[in-house]
N, C-alpha and C positions, 0 to 999 in steps of 0.2 A: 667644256660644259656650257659657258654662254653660247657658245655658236650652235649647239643643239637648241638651246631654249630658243635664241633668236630663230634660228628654222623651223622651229616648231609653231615660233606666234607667226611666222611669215606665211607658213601653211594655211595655220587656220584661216588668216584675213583674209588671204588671197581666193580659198574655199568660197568664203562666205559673200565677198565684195563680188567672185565671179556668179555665186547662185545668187546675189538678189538684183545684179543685173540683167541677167538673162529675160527674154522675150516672155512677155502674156499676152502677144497678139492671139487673135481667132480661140480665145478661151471662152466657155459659158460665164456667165455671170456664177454662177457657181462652181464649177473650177478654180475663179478669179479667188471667191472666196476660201476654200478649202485650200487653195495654195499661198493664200496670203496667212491662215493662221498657223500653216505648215511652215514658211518662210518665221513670222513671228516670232513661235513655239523656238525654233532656233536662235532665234535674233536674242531672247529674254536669257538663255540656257548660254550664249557664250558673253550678256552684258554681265551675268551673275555671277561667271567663274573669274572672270575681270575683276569682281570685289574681292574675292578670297587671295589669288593670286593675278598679278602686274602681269598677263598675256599680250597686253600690247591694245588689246581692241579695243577699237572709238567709238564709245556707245553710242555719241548721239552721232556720228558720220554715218554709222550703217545704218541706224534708223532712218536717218535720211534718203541714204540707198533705197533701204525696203520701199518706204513711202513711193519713192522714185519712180519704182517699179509696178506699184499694185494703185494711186491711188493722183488723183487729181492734186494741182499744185495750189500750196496754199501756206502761207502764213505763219498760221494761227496753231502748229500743231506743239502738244503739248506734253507726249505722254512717250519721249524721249528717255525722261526721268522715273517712270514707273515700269521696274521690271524688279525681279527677287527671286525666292524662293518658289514660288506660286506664279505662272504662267497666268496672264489675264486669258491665253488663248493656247487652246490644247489641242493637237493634232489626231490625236487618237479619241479626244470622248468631246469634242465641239460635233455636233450636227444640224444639219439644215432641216429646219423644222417648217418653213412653207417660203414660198418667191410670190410678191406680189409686185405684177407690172402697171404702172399707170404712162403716161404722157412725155413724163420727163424722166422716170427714174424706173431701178428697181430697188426692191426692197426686198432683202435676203433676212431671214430670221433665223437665229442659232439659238442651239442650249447646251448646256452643256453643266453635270453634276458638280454642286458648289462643294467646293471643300470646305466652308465656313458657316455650312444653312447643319440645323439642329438634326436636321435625319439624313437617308439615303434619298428621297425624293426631293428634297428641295436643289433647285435650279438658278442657275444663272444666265439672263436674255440676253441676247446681243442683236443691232438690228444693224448691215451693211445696208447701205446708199450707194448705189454704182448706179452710173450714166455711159452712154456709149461715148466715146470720142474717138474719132478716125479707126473705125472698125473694130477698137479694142475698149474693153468693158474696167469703167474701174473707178474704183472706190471714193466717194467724195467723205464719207462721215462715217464711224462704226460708234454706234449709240449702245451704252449699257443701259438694260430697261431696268428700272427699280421698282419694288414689288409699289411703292408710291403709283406708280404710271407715271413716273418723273424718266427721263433719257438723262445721260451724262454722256459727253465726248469723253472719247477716250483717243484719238489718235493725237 
């Protein structure tokens, strides 16, 4: 029975370290994004099953992975430790709500139905930062917009 479970956590890492490796060269800026909250959405769904039961996985290694993959290097990131119940980013209902290009950057805006706002209309912003670098588009900062017109980091 342990060598099942150990093959089973060896499965899953090896699944998840080989898809948040994997290339996002020649992707749009929105593909970039749509497949980083896809990558995410997974990322939070096996850091969460890690709390219930000991599967092996290193929450903040593959966040690092992910990051690795979709987003500019940096430091400062912080939101290794926020994952639960409640996916900050949802594969199925995050949508691209407008792209706006200036100079230096793009600026991708999402929304996506709050599970925590008082009715069915109430929404939660998100705004991706991606720059090109050597042909491939990707992510410097994903900004939680608050109904304030305050931003919060979240990577």
């Amino acid at each position: 029975m342990k060598n099942l479970n150990f093959l089973i956590v060896l499965f899953i890492s090896m699944t998840f370290s080989t898809f948040a490796m994997s290339s996002n060269s020649k992707l749009t800026p929105q593909q970039t994004v749509i497949n980083f909250i896809s990558d995410y959405e997974q990322w939070n769904e096996e850091a969460t099953q890690n709390l219930s039961e000991d599967t092996g996985f290193q929450t903040k290694d593959e966040y690092i992975k992910l990051l690795n993959k979709y987003c500019t290097q940096s430091t400062s990131r912080i939101g290794y430790d926020v994952y639960g119940q409640y996916s900050l980013h949802i594969a199925d209902g995050e949508k691209i709500l407008s792209t706006k290009k200036d100079a230096q950057e793009i600026i991708i805006k999402t929304g996506v139905s709050s599970r925590f706002g008082d009715t069915d209309a109430d929404m939660d912003y998100f705004e991706y930062h991606l720059i090109l670098d050597k042909n491939k588009y990707l992510i410097e900062e994903v900004y939680q917009l608050l109904k304030s017109g305050e931003k919060t980091k979240t990577l």
